[in-house]
C-alpha positions as CSV (number, residue, x, y, z in Angstrom):
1,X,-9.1,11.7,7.6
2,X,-5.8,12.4,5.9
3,X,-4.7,10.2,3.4
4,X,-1.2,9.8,3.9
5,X,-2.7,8.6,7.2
6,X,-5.4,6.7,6.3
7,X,-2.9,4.4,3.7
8,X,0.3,4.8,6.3
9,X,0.3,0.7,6.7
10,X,-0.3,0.3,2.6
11,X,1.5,2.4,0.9
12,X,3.0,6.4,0.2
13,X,0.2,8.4,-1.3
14,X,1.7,11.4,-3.8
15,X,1.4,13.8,-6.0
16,X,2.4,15.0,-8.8
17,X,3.0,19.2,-8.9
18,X,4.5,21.8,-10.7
19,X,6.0,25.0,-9.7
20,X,2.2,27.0,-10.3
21,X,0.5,24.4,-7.9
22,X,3.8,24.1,-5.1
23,X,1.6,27.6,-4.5
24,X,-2.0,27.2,-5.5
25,X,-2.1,23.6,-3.9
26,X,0.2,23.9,-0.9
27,X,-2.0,23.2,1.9
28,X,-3.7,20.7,0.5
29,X,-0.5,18.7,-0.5
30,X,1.0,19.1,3.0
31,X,-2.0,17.9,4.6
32,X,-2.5,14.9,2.6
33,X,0.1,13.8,0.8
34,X,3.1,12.3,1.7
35,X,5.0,12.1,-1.7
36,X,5.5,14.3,-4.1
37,X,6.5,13.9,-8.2
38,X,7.4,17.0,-10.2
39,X,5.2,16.4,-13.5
40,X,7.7,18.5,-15.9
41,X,10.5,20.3,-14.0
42,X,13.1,17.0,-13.5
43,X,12.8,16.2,-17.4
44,X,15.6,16.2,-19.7
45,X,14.2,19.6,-21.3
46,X,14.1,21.4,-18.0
47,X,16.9,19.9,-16.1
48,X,19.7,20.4,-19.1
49,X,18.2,22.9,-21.9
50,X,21.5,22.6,-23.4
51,X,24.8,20.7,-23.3
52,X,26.7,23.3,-20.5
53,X,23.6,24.5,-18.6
54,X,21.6,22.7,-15.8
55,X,18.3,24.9,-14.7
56,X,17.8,22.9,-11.3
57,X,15.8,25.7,-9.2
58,X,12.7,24.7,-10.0
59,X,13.5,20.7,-8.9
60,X,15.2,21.9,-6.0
61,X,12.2,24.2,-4.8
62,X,10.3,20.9,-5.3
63,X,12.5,19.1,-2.9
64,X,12.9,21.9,-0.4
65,X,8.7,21.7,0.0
66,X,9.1,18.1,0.6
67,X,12.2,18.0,2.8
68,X,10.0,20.9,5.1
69,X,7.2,18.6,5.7
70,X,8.3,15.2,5.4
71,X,7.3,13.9,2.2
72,X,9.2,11.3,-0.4
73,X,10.4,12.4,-3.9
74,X,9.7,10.1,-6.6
75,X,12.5,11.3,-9.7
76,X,10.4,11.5,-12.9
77,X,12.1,11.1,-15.6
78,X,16.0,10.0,-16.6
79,X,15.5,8.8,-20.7
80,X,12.4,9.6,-22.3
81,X,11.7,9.5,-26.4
82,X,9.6,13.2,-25.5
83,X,11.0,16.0,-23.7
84,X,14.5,15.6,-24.7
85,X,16.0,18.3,-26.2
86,X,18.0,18.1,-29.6
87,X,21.0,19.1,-29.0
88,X,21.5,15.6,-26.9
89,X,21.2,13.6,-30.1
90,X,22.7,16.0,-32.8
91,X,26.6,17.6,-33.0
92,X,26.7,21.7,-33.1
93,X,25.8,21.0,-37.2
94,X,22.7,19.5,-36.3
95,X,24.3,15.7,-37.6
96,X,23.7,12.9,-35.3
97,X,25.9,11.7,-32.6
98,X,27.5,8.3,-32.9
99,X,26.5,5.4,-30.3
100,X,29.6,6.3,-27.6
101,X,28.7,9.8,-27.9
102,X,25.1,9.5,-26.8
103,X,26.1,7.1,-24.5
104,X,28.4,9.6,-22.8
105,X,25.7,12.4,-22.9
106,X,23.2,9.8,-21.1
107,X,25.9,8.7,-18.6
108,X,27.0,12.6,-17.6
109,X,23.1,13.8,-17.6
110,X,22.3,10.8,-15.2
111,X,25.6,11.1,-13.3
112,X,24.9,14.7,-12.5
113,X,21.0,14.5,-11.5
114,X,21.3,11.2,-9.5
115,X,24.2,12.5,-7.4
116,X,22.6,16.1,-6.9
117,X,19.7,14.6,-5.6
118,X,21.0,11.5,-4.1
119,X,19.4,10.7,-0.7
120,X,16.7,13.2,-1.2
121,X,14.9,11.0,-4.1
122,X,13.6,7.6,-2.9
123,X,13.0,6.5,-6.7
124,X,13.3,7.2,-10.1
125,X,11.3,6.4,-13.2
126,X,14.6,5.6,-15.5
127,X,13.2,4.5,-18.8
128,X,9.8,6.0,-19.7
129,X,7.8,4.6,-22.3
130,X,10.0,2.9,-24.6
131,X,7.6,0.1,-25.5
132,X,5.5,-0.1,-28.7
133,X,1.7,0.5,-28.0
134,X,1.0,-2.1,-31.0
135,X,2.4,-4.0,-33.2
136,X,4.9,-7.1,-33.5
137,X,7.8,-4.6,-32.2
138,X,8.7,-4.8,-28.4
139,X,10.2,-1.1,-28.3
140,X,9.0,2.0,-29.5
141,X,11.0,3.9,-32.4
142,X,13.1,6.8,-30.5
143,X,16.5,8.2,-31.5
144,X,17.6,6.3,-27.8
145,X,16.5,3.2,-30.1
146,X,17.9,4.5,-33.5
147,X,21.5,5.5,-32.1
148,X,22.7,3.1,-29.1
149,X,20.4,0.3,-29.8
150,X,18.2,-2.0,-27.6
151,X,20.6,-1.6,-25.0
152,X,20.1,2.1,-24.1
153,X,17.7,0.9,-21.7
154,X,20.1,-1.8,-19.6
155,X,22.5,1.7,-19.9
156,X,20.2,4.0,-17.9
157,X,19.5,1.4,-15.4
158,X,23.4,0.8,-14.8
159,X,24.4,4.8,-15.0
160,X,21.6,5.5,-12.8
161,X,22.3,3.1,-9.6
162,X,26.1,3.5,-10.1
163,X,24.5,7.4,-9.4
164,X,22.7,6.5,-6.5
165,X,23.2,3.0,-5.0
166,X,20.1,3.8,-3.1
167,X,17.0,4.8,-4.6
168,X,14.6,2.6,-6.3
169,X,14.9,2.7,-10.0
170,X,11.5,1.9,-12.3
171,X,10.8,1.0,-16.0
172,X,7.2,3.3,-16.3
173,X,5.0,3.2,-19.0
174,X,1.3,4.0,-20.0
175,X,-1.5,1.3,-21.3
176,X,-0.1,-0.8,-18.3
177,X,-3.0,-3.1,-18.4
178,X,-3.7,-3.4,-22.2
179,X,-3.2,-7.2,-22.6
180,X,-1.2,-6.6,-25.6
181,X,1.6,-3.7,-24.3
182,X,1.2,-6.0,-20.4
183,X,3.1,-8.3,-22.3
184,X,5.5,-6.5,-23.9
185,X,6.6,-4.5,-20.8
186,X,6.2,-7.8,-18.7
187,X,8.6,-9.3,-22.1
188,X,11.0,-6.2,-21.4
189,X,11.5,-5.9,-17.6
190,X,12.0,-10.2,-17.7
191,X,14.6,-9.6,-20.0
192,X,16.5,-6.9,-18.4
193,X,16.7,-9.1,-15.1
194,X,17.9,-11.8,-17.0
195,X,20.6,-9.8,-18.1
196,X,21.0,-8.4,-14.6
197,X,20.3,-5.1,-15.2
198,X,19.6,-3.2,-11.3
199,X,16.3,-2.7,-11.8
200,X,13.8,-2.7,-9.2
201,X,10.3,-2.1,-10.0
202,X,7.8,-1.1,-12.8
203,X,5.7,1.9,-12.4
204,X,1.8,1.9,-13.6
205,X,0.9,5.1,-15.0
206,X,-3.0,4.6,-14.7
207,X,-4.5,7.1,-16.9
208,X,-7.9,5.7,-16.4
209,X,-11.1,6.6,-17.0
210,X,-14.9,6.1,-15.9
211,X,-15.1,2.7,-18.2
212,X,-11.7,1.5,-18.9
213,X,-9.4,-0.4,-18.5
214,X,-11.4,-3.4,-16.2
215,X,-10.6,-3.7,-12.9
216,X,-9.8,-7.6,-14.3
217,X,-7.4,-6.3,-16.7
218,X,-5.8,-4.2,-13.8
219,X,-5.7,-7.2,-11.6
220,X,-3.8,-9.6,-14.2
221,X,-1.4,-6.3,-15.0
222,X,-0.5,-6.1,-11.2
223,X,-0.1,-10.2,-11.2
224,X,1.7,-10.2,-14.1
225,X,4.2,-7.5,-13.0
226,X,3.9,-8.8,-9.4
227,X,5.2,-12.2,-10.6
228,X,9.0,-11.0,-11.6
229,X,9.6,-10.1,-7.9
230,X,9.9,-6.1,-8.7
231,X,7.8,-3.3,-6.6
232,X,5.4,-1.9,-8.6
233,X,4.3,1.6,-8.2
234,X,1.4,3.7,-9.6
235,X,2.8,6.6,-11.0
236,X,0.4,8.8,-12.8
237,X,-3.1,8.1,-11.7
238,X,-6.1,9.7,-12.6
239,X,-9.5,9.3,-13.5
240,X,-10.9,10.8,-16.4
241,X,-14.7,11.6,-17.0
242,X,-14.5,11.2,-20.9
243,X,-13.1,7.8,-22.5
244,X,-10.7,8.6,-24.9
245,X,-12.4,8.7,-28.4
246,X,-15.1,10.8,-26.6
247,X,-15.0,14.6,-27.9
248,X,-16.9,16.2,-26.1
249,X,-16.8,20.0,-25.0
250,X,-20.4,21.3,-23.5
251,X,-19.9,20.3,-19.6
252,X,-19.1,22.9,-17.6
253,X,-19.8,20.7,-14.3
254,X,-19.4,16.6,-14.0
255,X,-22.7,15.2,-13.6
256,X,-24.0,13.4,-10.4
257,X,-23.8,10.5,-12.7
258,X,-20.3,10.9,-13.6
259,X,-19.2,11.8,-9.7
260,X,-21.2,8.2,-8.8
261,X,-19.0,6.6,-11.5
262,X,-15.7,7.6,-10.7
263,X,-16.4,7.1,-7.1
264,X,-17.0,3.7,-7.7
265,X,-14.0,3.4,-9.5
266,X,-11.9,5.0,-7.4
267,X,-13.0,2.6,-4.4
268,X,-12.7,-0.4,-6.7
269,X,-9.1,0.8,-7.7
270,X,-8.0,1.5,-4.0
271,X,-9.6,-2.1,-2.7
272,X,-7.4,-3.5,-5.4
273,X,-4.3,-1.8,-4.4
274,X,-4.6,-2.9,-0.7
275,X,-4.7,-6.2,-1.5
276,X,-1.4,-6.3,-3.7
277,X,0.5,-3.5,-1.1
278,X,2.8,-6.4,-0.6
279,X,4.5,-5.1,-4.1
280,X,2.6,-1.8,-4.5
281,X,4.4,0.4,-2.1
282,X,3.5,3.9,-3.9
283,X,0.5,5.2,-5.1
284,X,0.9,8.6,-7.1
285,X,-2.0,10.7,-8.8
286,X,-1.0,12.4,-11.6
287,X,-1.5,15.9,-10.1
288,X,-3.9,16.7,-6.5
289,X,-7.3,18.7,-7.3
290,X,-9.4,19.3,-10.0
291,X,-8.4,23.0,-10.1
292,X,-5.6,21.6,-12.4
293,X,-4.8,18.7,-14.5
294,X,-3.3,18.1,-18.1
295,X,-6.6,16.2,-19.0
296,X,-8.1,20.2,-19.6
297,X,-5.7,20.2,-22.5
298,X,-5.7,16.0,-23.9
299,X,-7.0,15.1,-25.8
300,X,-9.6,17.5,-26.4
301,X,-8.2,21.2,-26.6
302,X,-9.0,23.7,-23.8
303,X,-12.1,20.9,-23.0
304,X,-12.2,20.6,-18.8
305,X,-11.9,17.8,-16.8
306,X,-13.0,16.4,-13.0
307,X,-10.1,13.5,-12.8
308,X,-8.9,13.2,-8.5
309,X,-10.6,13.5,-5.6
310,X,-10.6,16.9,-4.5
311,X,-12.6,19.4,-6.6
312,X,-11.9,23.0,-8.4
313,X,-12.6,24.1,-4.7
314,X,-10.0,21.5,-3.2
315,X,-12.8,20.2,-1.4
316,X,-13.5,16.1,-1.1
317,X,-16.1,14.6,-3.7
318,X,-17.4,11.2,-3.5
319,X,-14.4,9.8,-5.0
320,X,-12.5,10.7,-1.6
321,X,-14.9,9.6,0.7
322,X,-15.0,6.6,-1.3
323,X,-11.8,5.9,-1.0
324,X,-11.6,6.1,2.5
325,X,-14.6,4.3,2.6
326,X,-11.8,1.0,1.2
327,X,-9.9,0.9,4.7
C-alpha cells in the first residue's frame, strides 16, 4: 500500500528532496508521497546569494514536480541563524547593518518568496531554530538576535502572512522533545500568541534515533505543544541507527538487530502520531530512501547511515511494513 494512501484520513505524508534526488528518487516520491520539502534549495543562501539576485530554478522545478502529481509544498525556511548569507547582515564594507536595515532586508526577502510562491506552498517553516539548546537563555545567539532584537521573530511571522494570507506559518526547531528546550520553545510560541503574532503551528523536527528520545518524552512534547491550540507538524523525521555520541564507522550493512529496532520505533512513532492527528496534520521525513540522507555525513564524516523506510534499493524494510502494520 501507498502511504499517502494508507495515512489519507491522518495526515500528509512528505518528503524532503533535493534537485539530485527530484531524479534519482522520482518514482518512488510520486508513488508514495504526497508532500514534498526542498531540504536546501528555498534557504536564504540559495534563494538570494546576494542582495540583487534571486536563483529560484531549482525551487520552482521542486514545485513544478509537485504541481504535476498532486503533492503539497511545505516552504522550508524564511530566517534561519545558518544558511544566511553575509551580505544580509553586513553594508558593502563588510560593517553591520543597523536594526531598520535588517528589518527591511528580512521584509523584501520574505515579501518576494511568499508572494512568488503564494498558493503553491501550503506552509512555511518561518523561524528555524532560534531557541537555546541549554542554558538559562530562551533564544539562541544569532546576528537576527544581535541586530533587531527579540523581536525579529514576531517580524517574520507578520512579513510572512502579510505575504501570503494563506499558508500555514510554523516556528520549527530540533531537540523538540528534550524536556529542557520543550519548554523553552513551548515558553516562545506562548509568548508570541500572547502578543498576537499570526502564527499557526510548531514543526517537530524528529531527528531520532534507535534509543532516543522516549516515546514518553515525545508524547508530553506533542501535549505540550498540542495544548496552545497550534497544528503541529513533523518536519524532518528520520531514524538514525547510531545515537549521537556513537562513532562508529565499520558497518557497511544495518544489522537484523538494528532493522528490528527501528521497526519498532517506527511503529511506535506512527501509533503515536494517529492518535494526536487531531493537531498533527503533516508528517515529513527528512529525505525518502536510504540511497541518500545527510546522516552519511553527521556527525560522523563519510560514515553511512539506514534512517527511513525504503532501502539503498528503494525497496520496503521492516520499518515500512511496520508502519503500515499502525493502521
Amino acid at each position: 500500500m501507498r502511504l499517502r494512501e494508507a495515512f489519507k484520513e491522518h495526515f500528509l505524508v512528505g518528503a524532503a528532496v533535493n534537485p539530485v534526488t527530484l531524479d534519482t528518487q522520482r518514482d518512488l516520491l510520486i508513488e508514495h508521497f504526497n508532500s514534498v520539502t526542498a531540504e536546501n534549495e528555498m534557504k536564504f543562501e540559495r534563494l538570494h546569494p546576494s542582495q540583487d539576485q534571486y536563483t529560484f530554478e531549482a525551487a520552482d522545478r521542486l514545485v513544478s514536480l509537485a504541481k504535476a502529481n498532486g503533492m503539497g509544498v511545505r516552504g522550508h525556511t524564511l530566517v534561519w541563524h545558518n544558511q544566511t548569507p553575509k551580505w544580509v547582515f553586513e553594508h558593502q564594507d563588510g560593517s553591520p547593518v543597523d536594526r531598520e536595515t535588517l528589518l527591511a532586508r528580512m521584509k523584501s526577502h520574505i515579501d518576494t518568496v511568499l508572494s512568488r510562491y503564494r498558493g503553491d506552498i501550503y506552509a512555511w517553516d518561518v523561524v528555524n531554530e532560534a531557541v537555546s539548546d541549554s542554558g538559562s537563555e530562551l533564544l539562541r545567539p544569532s546576528k537576527w538576535l544581535d541586530i533587531i532584537g527579540d523581536d525579529f521573530i514576531a517580524k517574520a511571522f507578520e512579513y510572512a502572512h502579510e505575504a501570503d494570507p494563506g499558508a500555514l506559518l510554523f516556528y520549527n526547531d530540533y531537540n523538540e522533545a528534550v524536556p529542557e528546550k520543550r519548554e523553552k520553545i513551548y515558553a516562545l510560541v506562548k509568548s508570541l500568541l500572547e502578543q498576537g503574532v499570526p502564527i499557526h503551528g510548531i514543526g517537530l523536527q524528529a531527528h531520532w534515533s534507535l534509543h532516543h528520545p522516549s516515546v514518553d518524552d515525545i508524547r508530553q512534547a506533542i501535549e505540550r505543544y498540542a495544548s496552545l491550540g497550534l497544528k503541529l507538524h513533523i518536519t524532518e523525521l528520520d531514524v538514525s541507527m547510531f545515537a549521537f555520541d556513537d562513532r562508529r564507522t565499520d558497518l557497511a550493512a544495518p544489522t537484523e538487530e538494528m532493522l528490528a529496532l527501528q521497526a519498532e520505533r517506527y511503529g511506535q512513532f506512527f501509533r503515536l502520531f494517529q492518535e494526536y492527528s487531531e493537531y498533527i496534520t503533516s508528517v515529513t521525513f527528512w529525505g525518502a530512501a536510504d540511497d541518500y540522507t545527510w546522516l552519511d555525513h553527521f556527525p560522523v564524516r563519510g560514515r553511512k547511515n539506514w534512517p527511513f523506510l525504503f532501502d539503498i534499493k528503494h525497496q520496503p524494510k521492516p520499518s515500512y511494513w511496520k508502519v503500515l502494520e499502525t493502521i
